[in-house]
N, C-alpha and C positions, 0 to 999 in steps of 0.2 A: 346778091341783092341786099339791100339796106331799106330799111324802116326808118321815117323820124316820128320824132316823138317830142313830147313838149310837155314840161308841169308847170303848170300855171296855177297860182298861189292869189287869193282874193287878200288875203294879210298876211302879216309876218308870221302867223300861228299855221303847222305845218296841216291840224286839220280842215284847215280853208283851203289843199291844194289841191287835186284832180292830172289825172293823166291822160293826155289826149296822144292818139296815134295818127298818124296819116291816112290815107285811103288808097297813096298808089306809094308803089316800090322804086327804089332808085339802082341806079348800075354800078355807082360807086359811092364811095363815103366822102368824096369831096360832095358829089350833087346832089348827098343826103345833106348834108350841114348845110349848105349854100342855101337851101329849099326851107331849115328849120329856122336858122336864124333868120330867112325873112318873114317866116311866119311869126318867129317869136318876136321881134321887130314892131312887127303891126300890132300882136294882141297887146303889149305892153302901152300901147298909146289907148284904151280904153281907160274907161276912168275905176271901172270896180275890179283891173287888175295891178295888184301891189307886184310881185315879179314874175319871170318867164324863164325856166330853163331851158334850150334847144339840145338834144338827143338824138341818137341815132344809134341803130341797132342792124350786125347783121343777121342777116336770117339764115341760121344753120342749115347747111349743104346744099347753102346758093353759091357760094364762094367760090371764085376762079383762082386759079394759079397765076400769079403777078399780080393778082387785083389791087387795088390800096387798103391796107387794114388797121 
C-alpha cells in the first residue's frame, strides 16, 4: 500500500512549506503518483501557492511480492 503526500510551499522560503498526507491508501505506486500529481496539479493553480511537490510513500509491510516499487 502507498501514501501520497504533497509539500506545498507558500514562497520560495522553505519555512512557508507544510506537509500534507492523503486520507486513503493506494495498491500501487503508479495510482499513488497519478492520484498526487493531480492533486498537486490543482493545488498549484491557487494563487497563495508558489510550488507543489507530489510524493508517495510506501507503507512498511504492506508490500506484495511483484508489486511496483
Amino acid at each position: 500500500m502507498w501514501m501520497s503526500i504533497l509539500i506545498v510551499c507558500g514562497n520560495m522560503y522553505a519555512q512557508s512549506c507544510m506537509v500534507i498526507t492523503g486520507t486513503e491508501l493506494h495498491t500501487s505506486k503508479t495510482n499513488c503518483f497519478e492520484y498526487s500529481v493531480g492533486k498537486a496539479n490543482k493545488a498549484i493553480t491557487f494563487p497563495d501557492v508558489h510550488q507543489v511537490k507530489p510524493f508517495c510513500q510506501v507503507i512498511p509491510g504492506t508490500e506484495t511480492k511483484g508489486e511496483d516499487t
